[in-house]
C-alpha positions in Angstrom: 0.0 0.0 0.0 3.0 2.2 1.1 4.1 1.8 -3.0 0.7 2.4 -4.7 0.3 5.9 -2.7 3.5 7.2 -3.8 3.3 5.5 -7.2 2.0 7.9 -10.7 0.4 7.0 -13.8 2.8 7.3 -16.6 2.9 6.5 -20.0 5.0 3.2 -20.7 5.8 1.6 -23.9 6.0 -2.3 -24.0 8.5 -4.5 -25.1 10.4 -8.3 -24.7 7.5 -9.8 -23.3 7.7 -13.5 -21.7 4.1 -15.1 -21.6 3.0 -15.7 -18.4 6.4 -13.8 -16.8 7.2 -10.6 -17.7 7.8 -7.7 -20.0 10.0 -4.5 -20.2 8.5 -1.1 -20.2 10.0 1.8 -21.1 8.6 5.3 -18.9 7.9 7.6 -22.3 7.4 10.7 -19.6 10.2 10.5 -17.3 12.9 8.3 -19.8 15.6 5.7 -18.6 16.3 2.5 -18.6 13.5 0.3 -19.8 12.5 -1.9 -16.6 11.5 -5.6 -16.5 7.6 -5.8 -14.6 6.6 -9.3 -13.4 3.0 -9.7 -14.7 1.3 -12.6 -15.8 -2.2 -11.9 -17.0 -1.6 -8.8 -19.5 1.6 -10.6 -21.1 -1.0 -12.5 -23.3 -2.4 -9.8 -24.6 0.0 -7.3 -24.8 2.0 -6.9 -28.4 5.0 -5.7 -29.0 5.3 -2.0 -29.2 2.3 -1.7 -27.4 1.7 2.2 -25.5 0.2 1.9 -22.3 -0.6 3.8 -19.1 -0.2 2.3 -15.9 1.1 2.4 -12.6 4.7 0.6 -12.0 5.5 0.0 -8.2 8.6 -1.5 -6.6 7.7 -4.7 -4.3 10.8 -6.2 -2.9 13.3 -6.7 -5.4 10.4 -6.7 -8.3 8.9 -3.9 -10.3 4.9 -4.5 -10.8 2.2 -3.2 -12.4 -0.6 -2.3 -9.8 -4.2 -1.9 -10.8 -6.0 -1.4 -14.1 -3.9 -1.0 -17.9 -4.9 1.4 -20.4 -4.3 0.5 -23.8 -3.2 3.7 -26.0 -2.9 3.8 -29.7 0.3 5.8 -31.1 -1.6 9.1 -31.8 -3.9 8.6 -28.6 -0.5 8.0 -26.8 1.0 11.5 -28.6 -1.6 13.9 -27.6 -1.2 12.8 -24.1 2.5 12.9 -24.0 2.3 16.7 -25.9 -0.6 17.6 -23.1 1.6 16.6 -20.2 4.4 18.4 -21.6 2.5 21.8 -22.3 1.4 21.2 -18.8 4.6 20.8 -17.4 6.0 24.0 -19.6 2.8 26.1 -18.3 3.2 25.2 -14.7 7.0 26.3 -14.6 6.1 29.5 -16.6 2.7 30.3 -14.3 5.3 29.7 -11.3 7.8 32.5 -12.6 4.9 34.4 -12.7 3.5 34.3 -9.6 6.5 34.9 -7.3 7.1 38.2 -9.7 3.7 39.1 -8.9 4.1 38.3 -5.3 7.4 40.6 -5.2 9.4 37.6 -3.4 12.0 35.6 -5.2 11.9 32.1 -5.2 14.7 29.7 -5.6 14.8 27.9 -8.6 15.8 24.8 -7.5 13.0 24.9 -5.1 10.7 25.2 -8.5 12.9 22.6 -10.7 11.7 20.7 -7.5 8.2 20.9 -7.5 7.7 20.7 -10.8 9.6 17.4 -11.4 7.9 15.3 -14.3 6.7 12.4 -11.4 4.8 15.8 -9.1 3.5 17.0 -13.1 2.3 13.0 -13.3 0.5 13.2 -9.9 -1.4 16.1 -10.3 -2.0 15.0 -13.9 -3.6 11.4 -13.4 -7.0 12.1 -14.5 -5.5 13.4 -18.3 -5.0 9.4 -19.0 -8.3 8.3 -18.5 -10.0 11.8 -20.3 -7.9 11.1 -23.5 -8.4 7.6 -23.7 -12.7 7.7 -22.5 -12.4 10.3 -25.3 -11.1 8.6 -28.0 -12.9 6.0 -26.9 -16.1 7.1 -27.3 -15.6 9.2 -30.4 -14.9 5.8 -32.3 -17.4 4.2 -30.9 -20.3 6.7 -31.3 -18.8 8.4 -34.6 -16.6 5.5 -36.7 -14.9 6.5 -39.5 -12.4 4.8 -42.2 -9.2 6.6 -42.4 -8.5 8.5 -45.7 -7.6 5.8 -47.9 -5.5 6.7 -51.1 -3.6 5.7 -54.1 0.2 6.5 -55.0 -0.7 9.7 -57.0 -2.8 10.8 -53.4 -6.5 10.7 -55.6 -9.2 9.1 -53.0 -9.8 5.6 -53.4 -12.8 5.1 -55.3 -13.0 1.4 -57.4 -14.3 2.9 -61.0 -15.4 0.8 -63.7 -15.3 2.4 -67.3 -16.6 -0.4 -69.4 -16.9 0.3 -73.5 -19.5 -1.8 -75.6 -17.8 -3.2 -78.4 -19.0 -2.5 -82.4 -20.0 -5.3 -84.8 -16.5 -4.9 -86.2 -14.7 -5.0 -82.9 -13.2 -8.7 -82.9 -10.1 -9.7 -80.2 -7.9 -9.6 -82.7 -8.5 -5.9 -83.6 -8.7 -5.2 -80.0 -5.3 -6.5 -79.1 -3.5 -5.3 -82.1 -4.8 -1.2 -81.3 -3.3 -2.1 -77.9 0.1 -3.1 -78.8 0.8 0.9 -79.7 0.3 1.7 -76.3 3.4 0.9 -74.2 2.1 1.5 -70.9 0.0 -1.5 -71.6 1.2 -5.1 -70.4 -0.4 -8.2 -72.0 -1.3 -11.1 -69.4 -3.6 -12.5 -72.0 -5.2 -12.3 -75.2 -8.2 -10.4 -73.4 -6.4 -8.8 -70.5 -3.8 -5.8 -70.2 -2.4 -4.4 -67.1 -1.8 -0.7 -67.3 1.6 0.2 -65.4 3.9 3.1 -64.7 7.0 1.8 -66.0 8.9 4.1 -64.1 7.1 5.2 -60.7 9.5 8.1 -59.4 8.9 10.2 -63.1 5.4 11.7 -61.6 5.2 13.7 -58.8 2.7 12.1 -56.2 0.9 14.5 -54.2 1.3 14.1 -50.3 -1.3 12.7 -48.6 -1.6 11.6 -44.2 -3.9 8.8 -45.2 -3.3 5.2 -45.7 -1.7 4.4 -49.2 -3.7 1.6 -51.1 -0.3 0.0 -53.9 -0.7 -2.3 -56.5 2.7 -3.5 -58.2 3.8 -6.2 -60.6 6.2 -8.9 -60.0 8.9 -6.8 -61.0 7.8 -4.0 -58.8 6.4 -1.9 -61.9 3.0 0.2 -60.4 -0.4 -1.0 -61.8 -2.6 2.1 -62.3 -5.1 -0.3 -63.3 -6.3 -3.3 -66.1 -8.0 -4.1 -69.2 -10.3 -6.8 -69.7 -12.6 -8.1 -72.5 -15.4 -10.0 -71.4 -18.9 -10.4 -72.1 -18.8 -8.8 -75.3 -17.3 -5.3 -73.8 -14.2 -3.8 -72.7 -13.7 -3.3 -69.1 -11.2 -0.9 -67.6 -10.8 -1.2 -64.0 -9.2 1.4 -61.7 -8.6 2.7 -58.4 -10.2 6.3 -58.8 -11.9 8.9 -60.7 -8.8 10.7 -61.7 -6.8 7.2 -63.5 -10.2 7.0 -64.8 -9.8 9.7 -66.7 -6.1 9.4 -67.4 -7.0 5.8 -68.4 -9.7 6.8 -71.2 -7.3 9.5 -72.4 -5.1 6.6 -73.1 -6.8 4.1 -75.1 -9.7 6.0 -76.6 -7.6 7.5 -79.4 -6.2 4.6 -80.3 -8.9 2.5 -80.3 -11.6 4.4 -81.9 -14.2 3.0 -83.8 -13.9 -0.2 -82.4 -15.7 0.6 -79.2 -18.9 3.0 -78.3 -19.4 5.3 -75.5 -18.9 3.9 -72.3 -20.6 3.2 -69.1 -19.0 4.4 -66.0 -19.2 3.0 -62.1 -17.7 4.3 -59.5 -17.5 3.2 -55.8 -16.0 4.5 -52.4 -14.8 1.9 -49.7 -17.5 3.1 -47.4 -19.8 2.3 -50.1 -18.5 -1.3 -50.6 -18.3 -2.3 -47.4 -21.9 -1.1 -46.8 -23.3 -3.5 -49.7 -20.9 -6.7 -48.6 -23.4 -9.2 -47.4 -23.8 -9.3 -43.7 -23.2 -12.7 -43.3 -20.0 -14.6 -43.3 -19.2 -16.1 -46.5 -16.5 -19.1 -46.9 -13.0 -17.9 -47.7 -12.1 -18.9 -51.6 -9.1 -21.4 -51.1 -5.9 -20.3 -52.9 -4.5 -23.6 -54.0 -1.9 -23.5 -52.6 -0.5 -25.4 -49.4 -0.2 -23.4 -46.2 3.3 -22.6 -46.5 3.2 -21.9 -50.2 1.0 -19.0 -49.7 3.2 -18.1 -46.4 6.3 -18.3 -48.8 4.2 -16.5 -51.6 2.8 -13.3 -48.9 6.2 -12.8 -47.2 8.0 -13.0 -50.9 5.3 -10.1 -51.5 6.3 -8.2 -48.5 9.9 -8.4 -48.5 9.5 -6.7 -52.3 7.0 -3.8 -50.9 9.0 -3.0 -47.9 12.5 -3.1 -50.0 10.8 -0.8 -52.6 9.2 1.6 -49.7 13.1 2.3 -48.3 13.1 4.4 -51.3 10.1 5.9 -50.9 8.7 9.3 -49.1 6.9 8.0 -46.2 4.5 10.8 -44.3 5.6 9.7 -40.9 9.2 10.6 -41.6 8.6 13.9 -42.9 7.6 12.5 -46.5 11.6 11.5 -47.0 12.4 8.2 -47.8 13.6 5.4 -45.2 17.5 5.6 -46.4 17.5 9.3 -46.6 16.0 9.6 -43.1 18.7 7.2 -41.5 21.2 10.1 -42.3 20.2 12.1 -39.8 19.9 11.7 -36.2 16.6 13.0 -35.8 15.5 11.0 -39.0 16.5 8.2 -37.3 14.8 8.8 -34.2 11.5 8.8 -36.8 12.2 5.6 -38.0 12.5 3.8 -34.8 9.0 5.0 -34.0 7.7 4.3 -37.7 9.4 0.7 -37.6 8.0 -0.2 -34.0 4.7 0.9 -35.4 5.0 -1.5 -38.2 6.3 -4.2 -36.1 3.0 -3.4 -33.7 0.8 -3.9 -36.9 1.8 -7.3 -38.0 1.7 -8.4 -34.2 -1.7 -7.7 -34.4 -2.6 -10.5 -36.4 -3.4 -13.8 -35.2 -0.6 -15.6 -33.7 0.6 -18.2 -36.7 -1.1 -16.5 -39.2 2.0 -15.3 -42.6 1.3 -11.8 -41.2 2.2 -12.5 -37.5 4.9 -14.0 -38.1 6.7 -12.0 -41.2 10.0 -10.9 -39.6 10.7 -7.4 -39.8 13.8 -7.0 -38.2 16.4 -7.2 -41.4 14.7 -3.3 -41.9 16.2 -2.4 -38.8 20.1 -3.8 -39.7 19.1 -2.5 -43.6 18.8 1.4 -42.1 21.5 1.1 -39.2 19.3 1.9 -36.6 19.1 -1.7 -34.9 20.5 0.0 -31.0 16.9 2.0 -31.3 15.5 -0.7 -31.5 15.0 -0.7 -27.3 
């Protein structure tokens, strides 16, 4: 009891957890030394990476964790850090103040002392549960999707442009008019994929939402496919803007061979509202379970190679190895890589995801002692 009343809430980020044993937590507030907590029952559900506020006493020669957890998300976590430290800055500030006002001179030290980031803490506990009830609540009464985008930053939004075909309009004749566009990449007599042969030649617009990529094998960027089928010609795309671009592109070359489209266009709020609401049977791939492990991790080890070279919002829209130059670049990418590392952890345990080892980023960009 003597422990818990002196004890504060802090923030505490979680890592090198033993199931059933222990984990370490790192104070995000105060800094140090991450310190080992004996704690069986949150250890199996805690991830790695995991931002947490919670009360760490000292009982014997063990560190625990006394009371209730709360579980923060990173940019749950980041407004309360940047609230305490306002506060803190305020307080020292409104202190100044006061003892000018008063006409008496106060020590400094005696300040520094009362203002120490564990007193800030105390008089700070209920900030934790406000932010967190807050966020709470706002996802649960007002869900939303996070801005989801493609590389060029257009909102997703899955168009359909599909062309009837004339009487004259054989397969043939379709696939010959094709061949004069280069961008175009023949899977099939009746399908094309349309790809940016050289993805760093456009400028993409920046964008803080979520990046929907499709690529090719050999890391080409698909802005999108061709398809004939059912007596029309289909192209497929991420948004009303390649929609455009895509007409632009085969219209004049194809001419009189096809009429005047229909078009379909359809946000992701709008898909997921007409997906039945009952669970449907997952199509089987084919494939064994460790050919489609082999065949999703051979996928991400090309996505994450190709993003290193990438501008990534999170680290100032630089890319990975131009960030790693700098020490405050690097102090980005440790944060960016645990989040990423906290993503796939997320996933159910022996599952390709959850198990997808992301640690030969961390030797790749030289940052592997921030990894702590």
């Amino acid at each position: 009891m003597a422990a818990l009343r002196s004890s504060v809430m802090s923030l505490y980020e979680v890592s090198d957890i033993v199931r059933d044993a222990s984990f370490l937590a790192r104070d995000l507030l105060r800094g140090g030394e991450a310190a080992r907590v004996s704690e069986r029952l949150a250890t199996r559900s805690l991830k790695a990476w995991d931002r947490i506020a919670a009360r760490m006493i000292r009982v014997g020669t063990k560190t625990e964790m006394a009371g209730g957890v709360l579980l923060f998300d990173y940019d749950t976590s980041e407004i309360v850090l940047n609230s305490l430290r306002r506060a803190e800055k305020k307080a020292r500030r409104n202190a100044g103040e006061l003892s000018r006002q008063l006409g008496r001179d106060i020590d400094p030290a005696l300040i520094a002392a009362a203002l120490t980031d564990t007193e800030v803490l105390r008089a700070s506990a209920f900030l934790f549960t406000n932010v967190w009830l807050d966020d709470l609540l706002t996802r649960t009464l007002h869900p939303a999707l996070p801005r989801m985008c493609n590389t060029d930053g257009d909102e997703l939004t899955f168009t359909t442009v599909s062309y009837p075909l004339q009487p004259e309009a054989t397969a043939d004749a379709i696939g010959l008019a094709l061949t004069t566009i280069s961008a175009l990449q023949p899977e099939s007599q009746t399908f094309w994929n349309w790809f940016e042969p050289q993805p760093n030649a456009r400028k993409k617009r920046r964008t803080n939402g979520q990046t929907f990529v499709t690529s090719l094998g050999d890391g080409s960027l698909v802005l999108g496919t061709l398809e004939l089928k059912n007596g029309r010609l289909v192209l497929e795309v991420n948004s009303q803007q390649r929609a455009a671009q895509g007409r632009a592109l085969i219209e004049p070359v194809l001419g009189q061979l096809i009429g005047e489209p229909l078009t379909e266009a359809r946000t992701v709020t709008q898909l997921m509202a007409s997906r039945p609401a009952s669970r449907s049977t997952a199509l089987s791939s084919g494939l064994s379970a460790d050919e489609e492990r082999a065949l999703l991790h051979a996928t991400l080890d090309r996505h994450y190679r190709n993003l290193l070279n990438e501008p990534v919002p999170m680290l100032g829209n630089t890319s990975p190895l131009v960030a790693a130059k700098t020490a405050k670049g690097r102090e980005r990418l440790a944060v960016w890589h645990k989040l990423l590392e906290n993503g796939a952890a997320r996933y159910a345990s022996g599952t390709p995801m959850s198990d997808y080892d992301l640690s030969w980023m961390w030797e790749k960009l030289g940052v592997t002692e921030l990894r702590r």
